[in-house]
Every structure is written in C-alpha cells, then in structure tokens.
C-alpha angles and dihedrals in degrees: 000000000000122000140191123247126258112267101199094207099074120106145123124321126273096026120106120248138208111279114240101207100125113103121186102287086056091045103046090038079056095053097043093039088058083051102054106050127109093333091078092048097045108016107072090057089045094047092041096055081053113041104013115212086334081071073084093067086047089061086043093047100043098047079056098054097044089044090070092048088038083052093050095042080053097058091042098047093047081048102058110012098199133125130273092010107166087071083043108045092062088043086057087056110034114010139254105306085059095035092058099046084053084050092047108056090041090058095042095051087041102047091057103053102069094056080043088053084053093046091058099043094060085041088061099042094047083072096066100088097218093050089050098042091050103028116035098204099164141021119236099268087062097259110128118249126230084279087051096057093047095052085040091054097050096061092052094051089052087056085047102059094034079053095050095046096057163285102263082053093049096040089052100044084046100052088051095054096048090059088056088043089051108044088038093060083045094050087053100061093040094061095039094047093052095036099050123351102165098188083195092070082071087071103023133113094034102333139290095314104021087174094038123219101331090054083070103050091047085058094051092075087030096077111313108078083038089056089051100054131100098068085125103059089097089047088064107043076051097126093056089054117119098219106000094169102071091020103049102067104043090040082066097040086051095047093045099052094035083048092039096049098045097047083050084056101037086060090044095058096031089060094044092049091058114115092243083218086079098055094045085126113357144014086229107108106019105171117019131226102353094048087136088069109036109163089043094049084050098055086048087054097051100041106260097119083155094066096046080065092053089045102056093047081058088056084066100045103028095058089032091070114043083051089052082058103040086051083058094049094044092051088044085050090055094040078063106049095043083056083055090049085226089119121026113309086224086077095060086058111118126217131225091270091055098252139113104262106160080052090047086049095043084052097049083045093056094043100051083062089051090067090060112067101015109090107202143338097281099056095061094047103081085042088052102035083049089049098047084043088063089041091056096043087061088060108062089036086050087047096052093047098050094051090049092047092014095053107137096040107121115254123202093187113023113185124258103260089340090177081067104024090053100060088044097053086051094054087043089056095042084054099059097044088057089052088048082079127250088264090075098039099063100048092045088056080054092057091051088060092054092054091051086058087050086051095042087050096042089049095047087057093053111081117257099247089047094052108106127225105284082201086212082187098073090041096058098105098045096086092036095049087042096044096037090047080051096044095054082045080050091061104013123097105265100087099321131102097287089222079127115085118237127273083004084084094056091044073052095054088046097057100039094052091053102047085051093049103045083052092053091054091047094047096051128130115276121259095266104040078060104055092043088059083050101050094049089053083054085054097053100257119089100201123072109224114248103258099055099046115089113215142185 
C-alpha cells in the first residue's frame, strides 16, 4: 500500500495551523544561510594551526562524511514534511523516549548558536580600533561587558521579532542575506587568489600535513565540521513548506554542495595568501596580531583594504543570519516536542501569524543565558559540534528503521543504497562525536540527563490515561550507544586518557557504531505502531492515545 506523506499542518478545527508559504528558493537560502555563518569568518585559521594545509583534507573529509547523513535527512524530510522533524523522524520509528532525546540534542545544539553567532559578531567587531576604543564589548578573557550584553541583546531581540511576525518575513530577509553571505565569501577568494596565491605555503612549516592524520581529524570538531552544519534547517521549517515534498530534498542537496564548494575554496585562498614568512618553521601563529579577524588581516596585507570593510560588515550579517534561522529551528524543535507532549504542551501553541511563538520566547530566553557563562566563540564549538554529531546519527538509524517498518510509504528522493548508506552515515556521526574530545562528550551526556528530568517532569504533569506508550523496548539502545560512545572518548586520544592505541580506537568506534546501529533497526517499532504515529501526526496530533497504541 502506498501511502501519503505526513503534512504536519493538519489538526482540529478551530486551531490555527503552520503556514505553508516557502517554496524551494526559501527553503534551500535557509538552508544555506544556516551554512555560511561564523564558521567562514573564524574556521580556515583554526583548522590551519591544526591541521596545516592538510586542514584542506579535513574540509574534503568532513563534507563527505555530512553528505551521507545530508542524503539520508532528504529522504526523510521529503517522507514525512512536518516541522521540526529531526526530533520527529526517530519518534516515527521508535517512540517517544527516543523521539525526545533526538529532540533534545537538536534543540540544544540549535538553541545556542544563535547567541554563538552574537558572540562572534561582537568578537569580530572588537578588532576594528574605533569600535573598542568607543564601545568595550568584551573583557580580555573573551566574556562580553555590560556594553556587550546589551548589544548582544539587542540582536536577539531583533530574531526574535522577525521570528514572531512570520514565516513568509523571515524566509524573505533570510533569502536576501544568504546571497550576501554567499557573493561576499566568493569575492574573497577571488581577490586573494589573484593578489597573492604562494603555491609554497602548501608544503611549508613542516609539509602538507605537519600533525599528520590525526591533525586533520582534530580539525574536523575545531571548526570544520561547525562551518558545514545547518543542511537540516529546511528540513525543519518543513511543514510550512508549499510543496515539501519535491522541495525538501533538493533544498538540502543545493545548500550542501554550494556550502561544501565555497568553504573548499575559502581554505584554499586563505593558505596561499599567508605571508610564507610566517610559516618559516610552524603553522602556529599564521597570521600575526589580528589573527581574530584573518581574512580581514589578509586583505590589509595585500593591499584590498576595501574589501576588510566589506568584510567586517559581513561579520554582522553573516553571523546575524544564520542566528536569525537557527532562532526559527530551534522554536520549530520545540513545537515538536510540545505536539509529542514530551516537553510542555504551552510551546506547541501558534500565534496569529501561524507561527510557534511560546517556542520562539522560550528560545530568546535560552539564549540570552547562554551569554552569561560561555566565554567566546570558540568555547561553545566542540559542545555544539558534539551535540549536531548525535542529532545526525539519529537520521540514518531513523531512516533504516522506517524503510524497514515504513516500507510502502511513498518516497520523492530515495537514497542512493540506503541499506548501506545508512549504517555508514551512523559510524560517520559517531566519528565525529569521538574527534569532538572527550571534554565535550561528557558534558553533553550530562546534558542528556537534564533533558530526561525535563521529560520525567513533562510527563508527571500529563494525566495518566493521556500519557502515550515510552516503548522502552525500541529505546533500549539509546543509553548504551551515548554512554558507550562516552566511555571510548573517555579513553581514546582526543582529550581522553590515550590508553587506547591509536587507529584501534577508531576500528573501535567503528564497531561499535555499527553493532548499535543493526540492534536499533531491529528494535524499532512494528509496522503498525508506525503508521499509527504517523496517522495521528496527519491528524494533527502527533501522540497515539494510549489505548489505541499497541505497545511491546
């Protein structure tokens, strides 16, 4: 049997639903406007202190990797059009326990990059000498000043309103900035490349990989992998789609090879225009002084102080946006969560202009404490790049699952050998999990446990007869796949102890990643239990009731 495809904007009458008034261009500029944010200001010179020119195989390696799990969030988001549907697409397949720590780590990860995208604005700008010596954004240790937080403030304010007065507002102020974001990074190779391309940096300061391999996989959570998310943020705004299912999946392929290509071409330009003085015996110090702000240090050196103004206006929009975007996932991801019941029912509530507003507050709210304890862009990075790598992993697993249990539902983009691609786009998000360090591990598993308070709470306050099924079943494998992927960071070489030899803990990893992810497939939900998750979501209610579920 064939079936349609969830649409995520159905539900009782008299309630107001999602709009669906984004078409392909708005879906894939979303998407691409989440991609090209702070990453292209701050990541080559991190990644190239690391890795060298091999920071170039990082790039390489890690838009490899995120292509397979890109791949398998298309076919899901084509699947089952509906918003917020990284925290939906694991619920489908394996129930609401499942289902919420999904949710969870999307939103965590979600929620803190727009007050990261801030923070690195007013880094930027703190270099100019006329805006620090007027305006004191941040002390020397990298945390903002009383000047900062207000400035800081401000801009979240400003996603916050865009956010409350609609969908069709934020998909067209957003469309205009990625194409900013997008010709400004080009302009910047251009010029680079034609002012000073020195072919020698490729070997200098100790050759092409002066860390070896392992230099490029510890760039790959420094700033790489950071740079390449955001694919999934049409994936999310989904159920306001006009027509998702032919839109969705190629929104994503578009963003991810337009993102993947120009950040290719950004390193590239960024190595040759280095002065190869400065690499006479390392890649630790690049640039010099105004390392904070490398490209703009480098169009000062060879002559284009045109184009450093243009860059640093860039450090306000570039960031801006893709702040303004990941404001509007996070509030879709707990839109989600509060349909499911997992998370207060009060954040699933719609506004006049159709879309999630308690969710948009609660994540202006969350993002303004996330201002307080953080002390620059780069300390968030590793937590949030750990956080996106479990978000992924639930994608490929969910896929396998649902085509397995899932099997007649009609499908606009299938991936290319899924029953293969799937598995391999887990252990490439486990991976990178493990090369995030285990110093962002750890506290991430914390921060599971948090959100299971949140969950045990939520669900207290949900009468008994309305709580649906936690098929602990089909979670079973969750805690053991998080505290065992802990555990190996625990003793591997990326912050952990290093009593693991090296490349037998990424065998480990491996092995590991794949024996996780054949048991969850086999533990998912049966076939009806499915379509009966689906069906209510149809109906505008994402949770079976109880009676009518039928667990195991």
């Amino acid at each position: 049997m064939t079936r349609p495809a969830a649409a995520g904007n159905a539900g009782a009458a008299g309630t107001r639903h999602l709009r669906r008034a984004v078409g392909f261009w708005g879906l894939m500029f979303i998407s691409l406007g989440s991609i090209i944010g702070s990453g292209w200001l701050l990541g080559a010179l991190t990644t190239a202190v690391i890795a060298g020119p091999a920071s170039l195989v990082s790039w390489v390696l890690a838009s490899a990797m995120l292509a397979v799990l890109a791949l398998a969030h298309a076919e899901l988001g084509a699947t089952y059009p509906i918003a917020g549907g990284t925290a939906r697409f694991p619920f489908f397949a394996f129930g609401p326990l499942v289902g919420f720590t999904a949710g969870w780590m999307s939103w965590l990860r979600s929620v803190l990059i727009a007050p990261i995208e801030v923070e690195a604005t007013l880094s930027y700008l703190d270099r100019i000498g006329w805006v620090r010596d007027r305006v004191h954004m941040l002390h020397p240790n990298g945390t903002l000043t009383a000047a900062g937080l207000v400035i800081g403030t401000f801009f979240m304010l400003l996603f916050t309103l865009i956010n409350v007065l609609g969908v069709r507002l934020l998909s067209g102020i957003n469309s205009v900035t990625a194409v900013v974001k997008t010709a400004v990074p080009l302009l910047t190779v251009v010029v680079l490349m034609t002012l000073a391309f020195h072919g020698s940096n490729f070997t200098a300061g100790g050759g092409f990989a002066p860390h070896g391999a392992h230099g490029v996989f510890a760039a790959l959570p420094a700033g790489v992998v950071f740079a390449l998310l955001g694919f999934e943020q049409a994936i999310q705004l989904a159920g306001e789609a006009r027509d998702p299912q032919r839109d969705v999946s190629r929104a994503v392929i578009v963003a991810m090879a337009i993102g993947t290509a120009l950040y290719l071409l950004l390193q590239i330009a960024f190595i040759a225009a280095l002065d190869p003085a400065a690499l006479t015996h390392s890649w630790d110090n690049p640039v010099g002084k105004g390392n904070f702000g490398p490209y703009a240090t480098l169009a000062t050196a060879v002559g284009a102080g045109w184009l450093a103004t243009i860059l640093y206006v860039d450090a306000v929009i570039s960031p801006a946006g893709t702040g303004l975007v990941y404001m509007a996932g996070a509030a879709r991801l707990s839109y989600a969560m509060g349909r499911e019941r997992v998370l207060p029912r009060p954040l699933s509530q719609v506004g006049r202009s159709r879309v999630p507003v308690v969710s948009t507050l609660l994540a202006f709210v969350v993002g303004e404490l996330a201002f307080l304890p953080f002390p620059s862009w780069q300390a968030l990075v590793g937590l949030v790049t750990s956080a996106a790598a479990i978000m992924y992993a639930f994608a490929p697993v969910s896929l396998h699952a649902l085509r397995v249990r899932d099997a007649g539902r009609n499908r606009p983009y299938r991936l290319p050998r899924g029953t293969a691609m799937a598995p391999a786009g887990f252990v490439f998000a486990n991976l990178i999990f493990y090369w995030s360090g285990y110093e962002a591990d750890w506290k991430l598993g914390a921060a599971a446990l948090l959100g299971f308070v949140v969950f045990a709470l939520t669900r207290r306050g949900i009468p008994a007869a309305e709580r649906s099924v936690l098929r602990g079943r089909s979670a079973a494998w969750v805690w053991p796949w998080l505290g065992g992927m802990v555990l190996i960071g625990r003793f591997g070489r990326y912050g952990g102890t290093r009593a693991l030899p090296a490349w037998w803990d990424l065998v480990i990893v491996i092995v590991f990643s794949l024996v996780i992810h054949y048991t969850a497939v086999h533990l998912a939900m049966p076939p009806e239990a499915v379509d009966e998750a689906v069906e209510h979501e149809e109906e505008g209610e994402s949770v079976p009731p109880p009676a009518a579920a039928s667990g195991r």
